[in-house]
C-alpha positions as CSV (number, residue, x, y, z in Angstrom):
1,X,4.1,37.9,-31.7
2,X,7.6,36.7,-32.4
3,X,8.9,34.6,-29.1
4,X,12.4,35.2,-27.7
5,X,14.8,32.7,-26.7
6,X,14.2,33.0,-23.3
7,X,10.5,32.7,-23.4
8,X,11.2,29.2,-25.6
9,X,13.8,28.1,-22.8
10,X,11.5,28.7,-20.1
11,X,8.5,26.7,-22.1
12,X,11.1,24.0,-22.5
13,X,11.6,23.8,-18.6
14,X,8.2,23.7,-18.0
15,X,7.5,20.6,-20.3
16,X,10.6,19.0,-18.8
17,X,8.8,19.1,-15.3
18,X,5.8,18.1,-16.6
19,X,6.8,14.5,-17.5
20,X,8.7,14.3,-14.3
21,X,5.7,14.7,-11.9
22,X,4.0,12.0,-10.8
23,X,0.1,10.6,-11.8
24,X,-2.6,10.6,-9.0
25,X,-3.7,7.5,-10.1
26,X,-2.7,4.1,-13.0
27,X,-5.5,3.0,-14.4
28,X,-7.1,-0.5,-12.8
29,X,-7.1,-3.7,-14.4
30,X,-10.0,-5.4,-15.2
31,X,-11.1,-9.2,-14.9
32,X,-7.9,-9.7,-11.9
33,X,-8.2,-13.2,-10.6
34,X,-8.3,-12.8,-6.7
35,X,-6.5,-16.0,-5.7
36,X,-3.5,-15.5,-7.7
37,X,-3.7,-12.1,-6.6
38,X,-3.9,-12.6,-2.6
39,X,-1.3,-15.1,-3.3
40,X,0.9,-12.4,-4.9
41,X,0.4,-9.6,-1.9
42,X,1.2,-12.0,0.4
43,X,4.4,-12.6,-0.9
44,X,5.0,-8.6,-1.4
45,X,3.7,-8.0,2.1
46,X,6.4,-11.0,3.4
47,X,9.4,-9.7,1.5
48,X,8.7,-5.6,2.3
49,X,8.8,-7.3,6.0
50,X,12.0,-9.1,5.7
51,X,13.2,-6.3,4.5
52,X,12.3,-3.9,6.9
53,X,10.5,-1.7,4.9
54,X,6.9,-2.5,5.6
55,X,3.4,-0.6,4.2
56,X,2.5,2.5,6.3
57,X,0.4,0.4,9.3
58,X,-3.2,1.3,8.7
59,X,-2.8,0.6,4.8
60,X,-1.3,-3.3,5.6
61,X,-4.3,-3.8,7.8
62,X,-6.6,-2.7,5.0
63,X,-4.7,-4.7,2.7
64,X,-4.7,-8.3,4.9
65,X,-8.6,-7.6,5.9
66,X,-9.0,-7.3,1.8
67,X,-6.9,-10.6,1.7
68,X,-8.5,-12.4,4.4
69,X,-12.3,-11.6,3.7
70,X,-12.2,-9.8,0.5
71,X,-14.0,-13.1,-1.1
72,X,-13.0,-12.7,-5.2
73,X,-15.2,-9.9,-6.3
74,X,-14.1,-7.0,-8.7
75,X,-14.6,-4.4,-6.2
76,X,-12.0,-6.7,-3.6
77,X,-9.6,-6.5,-6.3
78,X,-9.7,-3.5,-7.3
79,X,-9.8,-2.1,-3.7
80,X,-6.3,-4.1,-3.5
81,X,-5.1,-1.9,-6.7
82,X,-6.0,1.3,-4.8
83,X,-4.2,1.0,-2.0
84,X,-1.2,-0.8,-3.9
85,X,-0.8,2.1,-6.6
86,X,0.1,4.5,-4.6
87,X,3.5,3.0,-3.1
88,X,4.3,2.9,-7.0
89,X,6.9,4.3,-8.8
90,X,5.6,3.7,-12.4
91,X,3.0,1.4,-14.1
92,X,4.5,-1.1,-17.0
93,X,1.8,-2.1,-19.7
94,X,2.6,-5.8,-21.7
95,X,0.4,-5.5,-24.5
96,X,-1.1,-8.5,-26.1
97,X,1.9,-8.4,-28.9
98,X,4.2,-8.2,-25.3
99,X,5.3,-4.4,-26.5
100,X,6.2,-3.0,-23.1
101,X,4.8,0.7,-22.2
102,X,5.7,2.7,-18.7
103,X,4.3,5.1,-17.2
104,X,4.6,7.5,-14.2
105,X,2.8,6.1,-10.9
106,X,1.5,8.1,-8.0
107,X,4.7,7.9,-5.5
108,X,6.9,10.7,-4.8
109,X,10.3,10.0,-6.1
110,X,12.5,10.4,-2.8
111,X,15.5,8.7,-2.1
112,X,18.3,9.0,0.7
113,X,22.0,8.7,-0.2
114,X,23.6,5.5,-0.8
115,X,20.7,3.9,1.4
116,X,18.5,1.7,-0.6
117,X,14.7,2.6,-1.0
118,X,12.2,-0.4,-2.1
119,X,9.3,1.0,-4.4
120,X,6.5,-1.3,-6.2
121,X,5.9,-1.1,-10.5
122,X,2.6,-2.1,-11.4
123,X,2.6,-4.6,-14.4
124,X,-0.1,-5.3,-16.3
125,X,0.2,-7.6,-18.2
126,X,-2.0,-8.7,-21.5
127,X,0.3,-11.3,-22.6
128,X,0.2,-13.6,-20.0
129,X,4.5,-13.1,-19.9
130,X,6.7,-15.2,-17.8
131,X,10.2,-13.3,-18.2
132,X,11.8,-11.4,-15.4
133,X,10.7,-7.4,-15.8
134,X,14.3,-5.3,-16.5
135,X,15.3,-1.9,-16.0
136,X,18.0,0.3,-17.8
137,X,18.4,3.5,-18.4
138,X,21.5,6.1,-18.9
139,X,21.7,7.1,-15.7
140,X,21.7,3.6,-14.0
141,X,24.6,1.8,-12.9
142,X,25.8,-1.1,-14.9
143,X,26.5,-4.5,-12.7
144,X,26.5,-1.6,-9.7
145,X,29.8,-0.4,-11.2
146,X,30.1,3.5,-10.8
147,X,30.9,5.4,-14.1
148,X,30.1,8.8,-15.2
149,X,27.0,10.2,-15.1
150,X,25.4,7.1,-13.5
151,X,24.4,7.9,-10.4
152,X,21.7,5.5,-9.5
153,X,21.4,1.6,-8.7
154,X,18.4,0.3,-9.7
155,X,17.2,-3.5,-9.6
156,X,14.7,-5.7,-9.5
157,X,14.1,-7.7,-6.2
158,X,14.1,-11.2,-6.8
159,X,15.5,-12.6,-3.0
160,X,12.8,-15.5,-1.7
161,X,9.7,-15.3,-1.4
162,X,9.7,-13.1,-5.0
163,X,10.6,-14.7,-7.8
164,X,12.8,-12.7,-10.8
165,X,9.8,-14.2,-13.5
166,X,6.5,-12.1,-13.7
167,X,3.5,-14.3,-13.0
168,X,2.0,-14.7,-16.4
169,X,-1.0,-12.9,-14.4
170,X,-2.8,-9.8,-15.7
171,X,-1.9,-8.0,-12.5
172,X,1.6,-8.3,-10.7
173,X,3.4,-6.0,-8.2
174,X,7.2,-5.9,-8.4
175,X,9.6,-4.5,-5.6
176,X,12.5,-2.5,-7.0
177,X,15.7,-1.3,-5.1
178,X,16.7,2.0,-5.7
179,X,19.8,3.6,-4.2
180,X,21.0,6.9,-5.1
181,X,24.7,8.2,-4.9
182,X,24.3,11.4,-5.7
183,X,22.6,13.8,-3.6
184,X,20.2,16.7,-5.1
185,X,17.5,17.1,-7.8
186,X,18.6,14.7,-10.0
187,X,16.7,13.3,-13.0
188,X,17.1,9.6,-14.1
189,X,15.7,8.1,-17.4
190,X,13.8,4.6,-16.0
191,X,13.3,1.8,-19.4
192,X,12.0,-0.7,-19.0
193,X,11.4,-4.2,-20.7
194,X,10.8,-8.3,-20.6
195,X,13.2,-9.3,-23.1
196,X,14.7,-8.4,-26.4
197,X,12.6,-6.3,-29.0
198,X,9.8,-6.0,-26.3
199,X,10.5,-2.2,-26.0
200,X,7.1,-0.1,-27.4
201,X,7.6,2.1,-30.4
202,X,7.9,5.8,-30.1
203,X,10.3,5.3,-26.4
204,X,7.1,4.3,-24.4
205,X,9.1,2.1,-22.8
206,X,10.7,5.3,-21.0
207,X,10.3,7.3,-18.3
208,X,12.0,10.3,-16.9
209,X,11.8,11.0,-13.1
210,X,13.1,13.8,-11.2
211,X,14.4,12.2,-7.9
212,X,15.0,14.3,-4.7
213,X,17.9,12.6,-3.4
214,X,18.4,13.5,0.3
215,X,21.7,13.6,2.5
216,X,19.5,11.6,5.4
């Protein structure tokens, strides 16, 4: 049966979406030192709080009862990872040769015009790098300087008690900034890397995220 143009257009949109939604889950990482871990979380939990933008209430108290008496099994760890993965945006892989991967995490992409949201990117990270995690993409202001077809700020928060230099850990959370200017369904193209020629074959490195961008 021959297809029509309009029956290829609409298969397009519907793989278009596809990569857009978000994952119910990342995948956990393994053999996660607790103390470096708690240590970690504590410094997320502070800097979400300075910032007013704190962890729903019941989810923080799971999360400082896992800190406090969570001892450093596996399943403490990876009971952290649950409740951490879904406030993020997208999961970054550093693979032992520090080729950098992304994918699309469990969070809803919602933003609120020209007021800035704070999400969390999972890194794990197999080759124990120390460089600062960056984001580009074509849709992302450069310096914060509007230009056409940018529409979206997006940076990494690095303000004490975080620190702009991944951990070396297997496991880090990172706090990113987003502000959108534009309001609507608009889609925005999130790279990612840790320095130059760290990007994974193939654009793996990318993401694209449909953002609902509300008025208020």
């Amino acid at each position: 049966m021959q297809r029509t143009p309009l029956f290829l257009a609409a298969a397009i949109l519907l793989t278009c979406i596809s990569i857009t939604q978000a994952q119910p889950t990342l995948p956990l990482v393994d053999e996660v030192e607790f103390a470096p871990l708690r240590e970690q979380c504590l410094r997320v939990l502070k800097a979400l709080e300075a910032r007013k933008a704190p962890l729903p209430a019941e989810v923080e108290k799971e999360l400082r009862d896992l800190l406090r008496d969570g001892g450093k099994d596996k399943e403490a760890a990876e009971k952290i990872q649950r409740l951490l993965d879904a406030r993020c945006l997208c999961g970054v892989t550093i693979n032992p040769e520090s080729r950098v991967k992304a994918t699309r995490g469990p969070l809803t992409a919602e933003l609120i015009r020209d007021r800035p949201t704070l999400v969390l990117i999972k890194v794990h990270n197999d080759a124990g790098v120390t460089a600062g995690l960056a984001i580009e993409g074509p849709q992302i202001r450069i310096d914060g300087k509007p230009a056409e077809g940018r529409w979206l700020d997006a940076t990494v928060a690095s303000e004490a008690p975080l620190s702009k230099r991944l951990s070396g850990q297997k496991l880090d959370y990172v706090i990113v900034r987003l502000t959108g200017h534009e309001e609507g369904k608009r889609e925005a193209t999130l790279r990612f890397d840790v320095g130059q020629g760290t990007q994974d074959l193939g654009f793996r490195a990318e993401v694209p995220i449909l953002f609902t961008v509300r008025n208020k």
